[in-house]
C-alpha positions in Angstrom: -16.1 -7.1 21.5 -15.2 -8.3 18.2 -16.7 -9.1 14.8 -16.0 -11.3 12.1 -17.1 -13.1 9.2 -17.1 -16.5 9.0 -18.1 -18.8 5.9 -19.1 -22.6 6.0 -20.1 -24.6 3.4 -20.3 -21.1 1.0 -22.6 -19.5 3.6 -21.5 -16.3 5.3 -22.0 -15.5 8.7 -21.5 -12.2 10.8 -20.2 -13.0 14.3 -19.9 -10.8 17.3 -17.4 -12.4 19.8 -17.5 -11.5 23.6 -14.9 -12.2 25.9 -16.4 -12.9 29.6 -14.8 -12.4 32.4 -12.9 -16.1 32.7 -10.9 -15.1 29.2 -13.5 -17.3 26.9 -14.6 -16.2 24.1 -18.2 -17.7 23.6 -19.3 -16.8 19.6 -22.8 -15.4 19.5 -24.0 -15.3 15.6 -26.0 -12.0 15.1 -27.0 -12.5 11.4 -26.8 -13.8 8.4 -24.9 -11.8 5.4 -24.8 -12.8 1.5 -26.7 -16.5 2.2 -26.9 -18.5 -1.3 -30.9 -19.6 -2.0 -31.6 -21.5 1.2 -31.4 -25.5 -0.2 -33.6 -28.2 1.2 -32.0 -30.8 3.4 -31.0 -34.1 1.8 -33.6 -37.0 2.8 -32.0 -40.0 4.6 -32.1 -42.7 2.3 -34.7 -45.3 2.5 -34.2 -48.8 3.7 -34.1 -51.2 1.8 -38.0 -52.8 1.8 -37.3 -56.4 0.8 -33.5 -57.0 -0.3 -33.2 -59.5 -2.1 -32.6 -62.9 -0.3 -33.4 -66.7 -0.8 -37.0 -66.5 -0.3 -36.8 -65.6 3.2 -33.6 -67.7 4.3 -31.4 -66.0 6.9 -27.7 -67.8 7.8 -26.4 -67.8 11.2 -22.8 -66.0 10.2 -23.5 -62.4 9.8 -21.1 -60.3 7.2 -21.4 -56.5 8.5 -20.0 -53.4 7.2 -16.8 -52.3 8.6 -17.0 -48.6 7.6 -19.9 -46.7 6.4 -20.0 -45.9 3.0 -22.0 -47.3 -0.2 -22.5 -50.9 -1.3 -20.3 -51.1 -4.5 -21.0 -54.4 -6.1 -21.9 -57.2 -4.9 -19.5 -60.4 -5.4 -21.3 -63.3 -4.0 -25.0 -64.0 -4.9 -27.0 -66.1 -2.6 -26.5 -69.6 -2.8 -22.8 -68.9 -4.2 -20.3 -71.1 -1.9 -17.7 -69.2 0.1 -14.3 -70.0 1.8 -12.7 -68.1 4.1 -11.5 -64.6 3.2 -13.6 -64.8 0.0 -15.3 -61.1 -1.0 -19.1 -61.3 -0.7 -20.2 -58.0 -0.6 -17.5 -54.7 -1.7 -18.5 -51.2 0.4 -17.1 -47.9 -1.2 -16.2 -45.6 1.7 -14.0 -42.7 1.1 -13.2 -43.3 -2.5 -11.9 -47.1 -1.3 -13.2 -50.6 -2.8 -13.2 -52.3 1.0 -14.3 -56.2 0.3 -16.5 -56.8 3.2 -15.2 -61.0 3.3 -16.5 -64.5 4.4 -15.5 -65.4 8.1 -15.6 -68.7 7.5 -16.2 -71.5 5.0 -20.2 -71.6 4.4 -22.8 -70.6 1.5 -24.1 -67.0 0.9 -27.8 -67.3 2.3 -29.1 -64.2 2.3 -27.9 -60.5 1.1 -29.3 -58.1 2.8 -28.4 -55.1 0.9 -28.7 -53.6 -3.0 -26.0 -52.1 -4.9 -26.1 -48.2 -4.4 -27.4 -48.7 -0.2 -25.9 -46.1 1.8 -25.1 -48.3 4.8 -23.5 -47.5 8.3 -20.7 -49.5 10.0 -22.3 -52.8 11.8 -25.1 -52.8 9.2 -25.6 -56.5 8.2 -25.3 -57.0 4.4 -25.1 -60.7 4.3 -25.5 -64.1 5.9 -24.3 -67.5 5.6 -25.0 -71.3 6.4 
């Protein structure tokens, strides 16, 4: 039997450590030792009630994020004409600008998102006709 310390996230932990008969070593934690002022967890964010869209309009062409991250800015209001390739909505992920872009030729019909959204990847953010 061993024991050992072990910190994550600035929290230390005392471990005992038990090897079994197969050579495993399965940890068992046994107590806490020098834990900072216990913090709440963060809430989830709440989703977005009504974002804002053209009084109710939803497009056929979905633009969805492609990484999770944070909506950024957003580069195409509704009713803004798009082409191909065109930036409509830009996710932050990782310290990146990632311009989430048009599929095709059409014209921004909804956006589905605010600026500051935590959103996941898939999430729609915006539609066109």
């Amino acid at each position: 039997m061993k024991n050992y310390t072990i910190t994550v996230n600035g929290t230390a932990y005392d471990v005992t450590v038990e090897e079994n008969a197969a050579g495993a070593a399965p940890a068992v934690p046994v107590k806490r030792a020098a834990a900072p002022a216990a913090q709440a967890p963060k809430a989830a964010p709440a989703p977005a009630a009504a974002a804002p869209a053209a009084a109710g309009a939803q497009g056929g062409i979905k633009i969805e994020a492609g990484a999770a991250g944070k909506v950024f800015k957003i580069e195409a209001p509704v009713g803004t004409a798009v082409k191909k390739g065109d930036p409509v909505v830009i996710v932050e992920a990782m310290k990146m600008e990632i311009p989430m872009v048009a599929p095709q030729d059409g014209t921004v019909a909804s956006i589905d998102c605010t600026v500051g959204d935590a959103v996941e990847a898939g999430t729609v953010l915006a539609t066109l006709n």
